[in-house]
py3Dmol code that shows the C-alpha trace and the ligand (Angstrom):
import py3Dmol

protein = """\
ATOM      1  CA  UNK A   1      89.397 106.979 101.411  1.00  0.00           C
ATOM      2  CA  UNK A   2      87.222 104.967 103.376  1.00  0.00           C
ATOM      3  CA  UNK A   3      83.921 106.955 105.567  1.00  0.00           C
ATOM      4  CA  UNK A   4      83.754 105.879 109.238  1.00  0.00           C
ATOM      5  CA  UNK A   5      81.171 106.363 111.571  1.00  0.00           C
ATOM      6  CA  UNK A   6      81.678 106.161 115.668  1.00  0.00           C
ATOM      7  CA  UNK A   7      79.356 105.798 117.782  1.00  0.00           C
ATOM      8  CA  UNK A   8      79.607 105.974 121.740  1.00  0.00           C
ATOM      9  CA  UNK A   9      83.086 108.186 122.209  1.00  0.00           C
ATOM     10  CA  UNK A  10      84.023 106.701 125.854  1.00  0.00           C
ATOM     11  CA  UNK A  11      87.883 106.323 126.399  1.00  0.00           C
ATOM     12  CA  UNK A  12      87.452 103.393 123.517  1.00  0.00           C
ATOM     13  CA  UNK A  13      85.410 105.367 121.023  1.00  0.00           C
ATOM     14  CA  UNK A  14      87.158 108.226 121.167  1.00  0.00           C
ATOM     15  CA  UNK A  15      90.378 106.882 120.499  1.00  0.00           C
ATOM     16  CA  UNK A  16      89.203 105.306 117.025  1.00  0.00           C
ATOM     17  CA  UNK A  17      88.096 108.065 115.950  1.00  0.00           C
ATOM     18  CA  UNK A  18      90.486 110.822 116.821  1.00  0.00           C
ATOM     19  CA  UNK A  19      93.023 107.651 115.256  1.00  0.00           C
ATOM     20  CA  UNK A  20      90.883 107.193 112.540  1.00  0.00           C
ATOM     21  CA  UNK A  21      90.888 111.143 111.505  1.00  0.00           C
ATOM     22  CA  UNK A  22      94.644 111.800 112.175  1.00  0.00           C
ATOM     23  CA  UNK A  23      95.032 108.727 109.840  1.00  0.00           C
ATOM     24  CA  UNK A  24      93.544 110.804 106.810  1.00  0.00           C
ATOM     25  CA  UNK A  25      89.742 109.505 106.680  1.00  0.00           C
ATOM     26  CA  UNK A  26      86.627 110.994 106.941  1.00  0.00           C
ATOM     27  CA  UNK A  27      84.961 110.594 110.439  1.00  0.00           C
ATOM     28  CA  UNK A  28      81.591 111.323 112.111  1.00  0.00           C
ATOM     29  CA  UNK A  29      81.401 111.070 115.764  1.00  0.00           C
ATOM     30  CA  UNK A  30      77.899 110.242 117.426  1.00  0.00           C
ATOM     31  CA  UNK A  31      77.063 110.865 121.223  1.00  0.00           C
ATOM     32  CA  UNK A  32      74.496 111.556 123.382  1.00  0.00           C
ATOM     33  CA  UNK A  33      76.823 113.685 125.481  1.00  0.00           C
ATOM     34  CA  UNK A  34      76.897 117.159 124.377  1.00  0.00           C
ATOM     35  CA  UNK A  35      79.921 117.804 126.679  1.00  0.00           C
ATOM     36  CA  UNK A  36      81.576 114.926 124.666  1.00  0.00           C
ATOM     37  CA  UNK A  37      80.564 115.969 121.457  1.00  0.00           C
ATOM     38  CA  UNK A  38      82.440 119.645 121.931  1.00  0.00           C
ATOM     39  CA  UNK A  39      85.094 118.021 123.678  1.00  0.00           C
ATOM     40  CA  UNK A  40      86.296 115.799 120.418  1.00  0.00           C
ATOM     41  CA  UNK A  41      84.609 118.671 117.443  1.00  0.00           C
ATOM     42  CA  UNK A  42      88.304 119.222 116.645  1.00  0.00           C
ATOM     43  CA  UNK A  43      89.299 116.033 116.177  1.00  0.00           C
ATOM     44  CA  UNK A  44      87.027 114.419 114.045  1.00  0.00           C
ATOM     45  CA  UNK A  45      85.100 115.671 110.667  1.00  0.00           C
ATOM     46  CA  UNK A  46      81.713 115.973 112.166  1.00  0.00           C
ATOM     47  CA  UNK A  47      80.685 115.353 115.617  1.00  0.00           C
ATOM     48  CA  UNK A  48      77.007 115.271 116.362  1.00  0.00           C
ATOM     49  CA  UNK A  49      74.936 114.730 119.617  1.00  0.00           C
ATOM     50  CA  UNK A  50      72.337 112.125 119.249  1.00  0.00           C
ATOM     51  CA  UNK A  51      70.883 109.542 120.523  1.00  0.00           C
ATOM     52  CA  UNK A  52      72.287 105.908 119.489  1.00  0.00           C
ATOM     53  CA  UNK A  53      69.080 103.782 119.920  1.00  0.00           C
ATOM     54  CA  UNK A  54      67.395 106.358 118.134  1.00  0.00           C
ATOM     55  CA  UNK A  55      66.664 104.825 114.132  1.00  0.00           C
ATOM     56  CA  UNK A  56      65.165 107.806 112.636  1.00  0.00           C
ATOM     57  CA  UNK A  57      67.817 110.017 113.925  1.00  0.00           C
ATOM     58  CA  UNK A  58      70.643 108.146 112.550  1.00  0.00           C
ATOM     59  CA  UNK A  59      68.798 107.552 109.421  1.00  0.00           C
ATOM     60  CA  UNK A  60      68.893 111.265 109.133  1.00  0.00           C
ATOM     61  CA  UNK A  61      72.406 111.222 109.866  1.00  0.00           C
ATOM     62  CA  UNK A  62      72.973 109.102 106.548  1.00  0.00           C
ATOM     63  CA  UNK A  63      74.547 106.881 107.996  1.00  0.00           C
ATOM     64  CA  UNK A  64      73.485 103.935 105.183  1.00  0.00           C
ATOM     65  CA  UNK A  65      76.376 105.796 103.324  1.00  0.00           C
ATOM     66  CA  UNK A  66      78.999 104.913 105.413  1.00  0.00           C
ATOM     67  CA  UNK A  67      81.584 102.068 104.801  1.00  0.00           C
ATOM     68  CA  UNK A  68      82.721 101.241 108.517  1.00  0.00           C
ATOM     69  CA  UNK A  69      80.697 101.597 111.614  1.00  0.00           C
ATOM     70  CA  UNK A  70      82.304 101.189 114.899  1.00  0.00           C
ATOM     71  CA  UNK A  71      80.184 101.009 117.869  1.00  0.00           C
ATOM     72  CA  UNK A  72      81.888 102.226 121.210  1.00  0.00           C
ATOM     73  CA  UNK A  73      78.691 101.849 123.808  1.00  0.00           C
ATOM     74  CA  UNK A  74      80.247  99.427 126.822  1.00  0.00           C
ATOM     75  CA  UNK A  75      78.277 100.261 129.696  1.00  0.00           C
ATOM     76  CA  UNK A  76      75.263 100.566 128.376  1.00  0.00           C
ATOM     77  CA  UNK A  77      74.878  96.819 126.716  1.00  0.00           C
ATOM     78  CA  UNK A  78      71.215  97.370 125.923  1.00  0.00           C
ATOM     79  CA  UNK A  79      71.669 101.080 123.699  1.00  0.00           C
ATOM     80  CA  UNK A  80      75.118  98.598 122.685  1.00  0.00           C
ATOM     81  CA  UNK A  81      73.086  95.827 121.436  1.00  0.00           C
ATOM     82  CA  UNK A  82      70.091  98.465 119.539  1.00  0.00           C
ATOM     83  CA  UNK A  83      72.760 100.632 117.872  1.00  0.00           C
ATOM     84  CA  UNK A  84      74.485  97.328 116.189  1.00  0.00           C
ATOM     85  CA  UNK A  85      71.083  96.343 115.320  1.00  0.00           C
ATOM     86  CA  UNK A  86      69.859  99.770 113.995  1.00  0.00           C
ATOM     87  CA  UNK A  87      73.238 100.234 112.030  1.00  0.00           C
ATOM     88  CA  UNK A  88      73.495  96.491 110.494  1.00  0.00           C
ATOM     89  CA  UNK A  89      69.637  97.708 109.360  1.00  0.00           C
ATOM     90  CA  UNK A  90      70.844 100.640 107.492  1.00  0.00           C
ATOM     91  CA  UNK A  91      72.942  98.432 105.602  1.00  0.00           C
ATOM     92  CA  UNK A  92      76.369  99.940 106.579  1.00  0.00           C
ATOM     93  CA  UNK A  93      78.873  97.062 105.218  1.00  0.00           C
ATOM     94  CA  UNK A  94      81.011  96.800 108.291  1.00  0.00           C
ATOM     95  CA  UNK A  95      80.675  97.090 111.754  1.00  0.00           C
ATOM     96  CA  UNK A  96      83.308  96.836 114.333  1.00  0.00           C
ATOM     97  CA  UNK A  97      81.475  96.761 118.306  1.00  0.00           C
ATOM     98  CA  UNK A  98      82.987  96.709 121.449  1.00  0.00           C
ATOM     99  CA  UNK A  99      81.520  94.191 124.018  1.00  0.00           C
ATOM    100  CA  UNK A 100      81.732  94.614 127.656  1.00  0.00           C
ATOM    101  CA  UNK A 101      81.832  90.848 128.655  1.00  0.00           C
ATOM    102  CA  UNK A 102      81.783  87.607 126.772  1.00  0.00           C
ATOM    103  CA  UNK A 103      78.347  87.388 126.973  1.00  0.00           C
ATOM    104  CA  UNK A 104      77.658  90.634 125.363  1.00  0.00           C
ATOM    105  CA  UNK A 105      79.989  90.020 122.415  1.00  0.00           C
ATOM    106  CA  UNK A 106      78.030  86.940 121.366  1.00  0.00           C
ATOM    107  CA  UNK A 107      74.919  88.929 121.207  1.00  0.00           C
ATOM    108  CA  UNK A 108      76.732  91.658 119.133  1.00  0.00           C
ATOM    109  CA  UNK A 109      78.068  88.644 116.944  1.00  0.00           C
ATOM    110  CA  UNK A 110      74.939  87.011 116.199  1.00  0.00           C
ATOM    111  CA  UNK A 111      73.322  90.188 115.852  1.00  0.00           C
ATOM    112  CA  UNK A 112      74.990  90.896 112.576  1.00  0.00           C
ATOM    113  CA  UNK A 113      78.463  92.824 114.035  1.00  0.00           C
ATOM    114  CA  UNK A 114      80.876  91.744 111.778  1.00  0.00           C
ATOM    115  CA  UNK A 115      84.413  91.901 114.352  1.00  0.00           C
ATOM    116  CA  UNK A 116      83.704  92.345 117.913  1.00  0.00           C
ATOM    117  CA  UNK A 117      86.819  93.738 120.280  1.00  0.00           C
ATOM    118  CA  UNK A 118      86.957  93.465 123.636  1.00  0.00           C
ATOM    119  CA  UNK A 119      89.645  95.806 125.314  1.00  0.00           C
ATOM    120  CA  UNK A 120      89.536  95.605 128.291  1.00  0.00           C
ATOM    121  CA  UNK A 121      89.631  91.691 128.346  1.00  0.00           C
ATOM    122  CA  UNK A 122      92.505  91.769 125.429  1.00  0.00           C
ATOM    123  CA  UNK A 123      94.868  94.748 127.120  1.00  0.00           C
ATOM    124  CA  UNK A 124      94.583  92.638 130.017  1.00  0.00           C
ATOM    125  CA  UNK A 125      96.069  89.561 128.137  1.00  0.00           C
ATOM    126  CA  UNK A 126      98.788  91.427 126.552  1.00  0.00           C
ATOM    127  CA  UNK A 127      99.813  92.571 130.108  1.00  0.00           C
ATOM    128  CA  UNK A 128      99.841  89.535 131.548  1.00  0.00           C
ATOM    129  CA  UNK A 129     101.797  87.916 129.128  1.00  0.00           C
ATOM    130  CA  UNK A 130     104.286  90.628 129.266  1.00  0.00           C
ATOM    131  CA  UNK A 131     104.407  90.217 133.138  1.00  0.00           C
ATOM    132  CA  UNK A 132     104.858  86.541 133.382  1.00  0.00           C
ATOM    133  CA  UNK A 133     107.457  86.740 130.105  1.00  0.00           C
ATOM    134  CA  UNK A 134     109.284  90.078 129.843  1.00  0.00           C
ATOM    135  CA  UNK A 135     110.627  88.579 126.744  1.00  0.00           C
ATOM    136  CA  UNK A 136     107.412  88.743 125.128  1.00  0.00           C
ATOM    137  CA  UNK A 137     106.597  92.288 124.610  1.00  0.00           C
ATOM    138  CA  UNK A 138     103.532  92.317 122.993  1.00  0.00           C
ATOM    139  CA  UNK A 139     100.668  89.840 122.135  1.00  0.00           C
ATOM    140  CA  UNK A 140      97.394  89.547 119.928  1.00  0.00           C
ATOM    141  CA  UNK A 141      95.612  86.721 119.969  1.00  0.00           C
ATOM    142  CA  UNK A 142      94.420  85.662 116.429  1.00  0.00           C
ATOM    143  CA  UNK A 143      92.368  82.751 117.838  1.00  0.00           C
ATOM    144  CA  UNK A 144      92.138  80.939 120.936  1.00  0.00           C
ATOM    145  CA  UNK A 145      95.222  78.659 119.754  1.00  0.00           C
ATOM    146  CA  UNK A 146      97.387  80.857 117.500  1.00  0.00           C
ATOM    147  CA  UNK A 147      99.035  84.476 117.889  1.00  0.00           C
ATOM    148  CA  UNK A 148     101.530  86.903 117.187  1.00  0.00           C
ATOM    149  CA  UNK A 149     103.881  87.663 119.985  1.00  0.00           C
ATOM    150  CA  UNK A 150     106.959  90.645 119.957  1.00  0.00           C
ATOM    151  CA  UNK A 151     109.951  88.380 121.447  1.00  0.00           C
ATOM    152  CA  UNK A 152     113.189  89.888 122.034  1.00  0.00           C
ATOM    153  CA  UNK A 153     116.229  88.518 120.926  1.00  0.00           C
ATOM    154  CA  UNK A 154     117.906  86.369 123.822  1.00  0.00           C
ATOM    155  CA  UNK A 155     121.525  86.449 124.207  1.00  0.00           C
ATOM    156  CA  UNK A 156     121.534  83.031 122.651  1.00  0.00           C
ATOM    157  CA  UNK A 157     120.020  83.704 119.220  1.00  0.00           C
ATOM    158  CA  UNK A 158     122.439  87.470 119.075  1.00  0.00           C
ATOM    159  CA  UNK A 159     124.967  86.579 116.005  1.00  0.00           C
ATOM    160  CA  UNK A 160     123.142  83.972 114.355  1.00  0.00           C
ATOM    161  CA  UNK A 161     120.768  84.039 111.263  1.00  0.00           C
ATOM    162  CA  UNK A 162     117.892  82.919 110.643  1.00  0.00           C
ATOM    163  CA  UNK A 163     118.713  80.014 109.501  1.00  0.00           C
ATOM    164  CA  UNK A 164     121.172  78.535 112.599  1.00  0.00           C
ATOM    165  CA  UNK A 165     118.534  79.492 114.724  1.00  0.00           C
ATOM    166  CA  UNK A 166     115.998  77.178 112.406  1.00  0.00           C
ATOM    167  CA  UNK A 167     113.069  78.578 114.658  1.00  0.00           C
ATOM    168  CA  UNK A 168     110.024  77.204 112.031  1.00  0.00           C
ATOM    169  CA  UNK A 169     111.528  73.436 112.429  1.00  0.00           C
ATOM    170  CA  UNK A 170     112.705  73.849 116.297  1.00  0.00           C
ATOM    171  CA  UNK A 171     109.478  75.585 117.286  1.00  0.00           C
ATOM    172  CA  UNK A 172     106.460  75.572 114.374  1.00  0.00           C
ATOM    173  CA  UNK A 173     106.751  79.391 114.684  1.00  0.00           C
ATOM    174  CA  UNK A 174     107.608  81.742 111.601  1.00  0.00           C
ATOM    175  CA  UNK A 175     109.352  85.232 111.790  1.00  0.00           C
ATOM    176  CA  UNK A 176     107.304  87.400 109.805  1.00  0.00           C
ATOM    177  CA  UNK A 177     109.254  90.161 110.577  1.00  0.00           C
ATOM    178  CA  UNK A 178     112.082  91.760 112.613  1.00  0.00           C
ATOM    179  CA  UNK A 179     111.693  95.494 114.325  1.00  0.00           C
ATOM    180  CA  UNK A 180     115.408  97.234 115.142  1.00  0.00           C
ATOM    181  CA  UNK A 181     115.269 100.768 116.536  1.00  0.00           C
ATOM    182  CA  UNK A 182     112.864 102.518 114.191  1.00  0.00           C
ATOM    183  CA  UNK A 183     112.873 100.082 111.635  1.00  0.00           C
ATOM    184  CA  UNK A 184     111.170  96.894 110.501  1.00  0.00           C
ATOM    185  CA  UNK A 185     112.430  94.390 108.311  1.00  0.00           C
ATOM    186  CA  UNK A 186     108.956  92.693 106.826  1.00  0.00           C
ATOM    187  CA  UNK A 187     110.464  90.085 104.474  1.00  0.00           C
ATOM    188  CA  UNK A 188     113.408  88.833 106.822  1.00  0.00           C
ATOM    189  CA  UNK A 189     115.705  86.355 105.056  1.00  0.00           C
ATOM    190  CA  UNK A 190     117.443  83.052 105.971  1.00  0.00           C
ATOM    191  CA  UNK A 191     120.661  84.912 106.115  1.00  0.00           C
ATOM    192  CA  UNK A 192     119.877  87.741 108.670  1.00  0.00           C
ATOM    193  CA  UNK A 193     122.001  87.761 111.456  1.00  0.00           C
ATOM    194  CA  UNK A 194     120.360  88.918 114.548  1.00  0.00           C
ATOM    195  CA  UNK A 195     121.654  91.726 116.543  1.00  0.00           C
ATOM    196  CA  UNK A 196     121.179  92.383 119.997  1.00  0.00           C
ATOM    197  CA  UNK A 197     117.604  94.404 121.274  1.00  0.00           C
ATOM    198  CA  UNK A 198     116.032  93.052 117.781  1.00  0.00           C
ATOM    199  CA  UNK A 199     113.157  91.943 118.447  1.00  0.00           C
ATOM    200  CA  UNK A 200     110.857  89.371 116.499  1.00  0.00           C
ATOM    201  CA  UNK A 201     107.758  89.212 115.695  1.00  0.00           C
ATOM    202  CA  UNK A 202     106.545  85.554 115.304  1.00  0.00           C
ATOM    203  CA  UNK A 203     103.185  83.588 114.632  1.00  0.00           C
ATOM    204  CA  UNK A 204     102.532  80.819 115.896  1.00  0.00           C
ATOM    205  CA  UNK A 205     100.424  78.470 118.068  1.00  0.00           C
ATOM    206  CA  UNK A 206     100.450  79.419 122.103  1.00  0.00           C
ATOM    207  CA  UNK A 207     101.977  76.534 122.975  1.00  0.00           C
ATOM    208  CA  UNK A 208     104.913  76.617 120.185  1.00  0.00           C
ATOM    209  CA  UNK A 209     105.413  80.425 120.870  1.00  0.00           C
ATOM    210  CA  UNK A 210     105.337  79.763 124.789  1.00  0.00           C
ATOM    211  CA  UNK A 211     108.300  77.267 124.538  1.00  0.00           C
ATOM    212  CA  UNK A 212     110.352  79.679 121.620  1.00  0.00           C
ATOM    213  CA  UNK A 213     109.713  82.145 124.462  1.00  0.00           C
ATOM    214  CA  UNK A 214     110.984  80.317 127.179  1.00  0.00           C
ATOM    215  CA  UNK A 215     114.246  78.851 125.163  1.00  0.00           C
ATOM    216  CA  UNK A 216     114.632  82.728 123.388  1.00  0.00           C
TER     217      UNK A 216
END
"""
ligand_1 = """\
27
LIG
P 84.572 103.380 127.453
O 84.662 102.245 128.427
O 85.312 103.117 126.152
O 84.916 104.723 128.050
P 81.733 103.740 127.725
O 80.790 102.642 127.507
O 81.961 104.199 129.127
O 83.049 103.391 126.969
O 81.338 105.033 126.874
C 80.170 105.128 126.352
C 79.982 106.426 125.561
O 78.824 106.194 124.781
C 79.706 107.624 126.463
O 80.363 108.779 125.972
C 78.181 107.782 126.352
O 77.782 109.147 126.379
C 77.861 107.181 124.996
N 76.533 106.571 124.974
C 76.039 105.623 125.776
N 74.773 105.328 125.461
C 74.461 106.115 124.396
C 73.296 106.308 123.590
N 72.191 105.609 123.779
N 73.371 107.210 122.599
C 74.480 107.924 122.371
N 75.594 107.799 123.073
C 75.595 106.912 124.079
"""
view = py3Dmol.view(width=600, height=400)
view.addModel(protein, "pdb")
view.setStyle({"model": 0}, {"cartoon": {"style": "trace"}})
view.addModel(ligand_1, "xyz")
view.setStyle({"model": 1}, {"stick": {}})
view.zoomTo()
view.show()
């Protein structure tokens, strides 16, 4: 069981963690809001008001003995920017911060944060490419060329397999898995005949996944 620390509990913050804790793993929450603090008590293991800038105080909080640090400051890009720095310091192994623009998730990179997220930015892709394709039902980008998209099942691959619909040769993309109803199929197999509402879930470059999209 891993030890997780979260730090800023906006909208963003407090969502890992409560996630995090529901999940099974051990969770401290750190704010400098003492309304926000009592609001999430329940929902983590330990939630503690202090401030995020402030070394000696998290030193005190022992937070060196933590595996995961996730850093949920947005707004405030300067306490952001001193928190990654004061937790990379203490020597916690991994740190996950959330950057307000592009900018700011550099810093947070060079600074020593090991994955950087950007929510706002990302939900906002996944929306739009949802708007513009209702086929595609969900996206995350893997790198500025390649991703994972949710395609449904068009009427013209329902009834064929895998293998009549030859999507790696037609389109460079691979199904890595197939979601019907509740269930997922993670090791789909040349002979698995589509049904309709399936939907697949398929990496691939944009471009490639942009024309399987447009031809699903
Ligand atoms: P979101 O957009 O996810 O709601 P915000 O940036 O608005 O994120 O949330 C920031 C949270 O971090 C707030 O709850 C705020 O109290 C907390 N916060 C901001 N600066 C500090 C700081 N220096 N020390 C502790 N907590 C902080």
């Amino acid at each position: 069981m891993k030890q997780f620390v979260v730090i800023g509990l906006g909208r963003f913050g407090s969502s890992v963690a409560k996630t995090l804790y529901q999940t099974g793993h051990e969770v401290l929450a750190i704010d400098g809001d003492r309304e926000v603090i009592e609001d999430i008590m329940d929902s983590v293991t330990h939630a503690v008001q202090a401030d995020a800038t402030d070394e000696q105080a998290l030193r005190a909080l022992g937070l060196r003995n933590f595996d995961v640090a996730v850093v949920g400051i947005g707004g405030d890009i300067q306490a952001s920017i001193l928190c990654t720095l004061i937790v990379r310091e203490l020597g916690v192994p991994f740190i996950v911060a959330k950057a307000q623009t592009e900018l700011h998730g550099k810093v947070l990179s060079r600074i020593g944060a090991d994955r950087v997220v950007h929510p706002e930015r990302d939900m906002g892709l996944r929306v739009a490419h949802n708007l513009v394709s209702p086929n595609i039902l969900d996206y995350i980008e893997l790198s500025p060329d390649y991703s994972i998209a949710e395609v449904a099942a068009g009427k013209g691959m329902v009834g064929k397999t895998l293998r009549q619909l030859d999507i790696r040769a037609k389109y460079g993309c691979n199904v890595m898995a197939i979601k019907r109803g509740e269930n997922i199929n993670i090791s789909p197999l040349a002979d698995d005949r589509l049904r309709e509402q399936d939907i697949l879930v398929v990496i691939g470059s944009n471009e490639d996944l942009r024309r399987l999209e447009e031809e699903a």
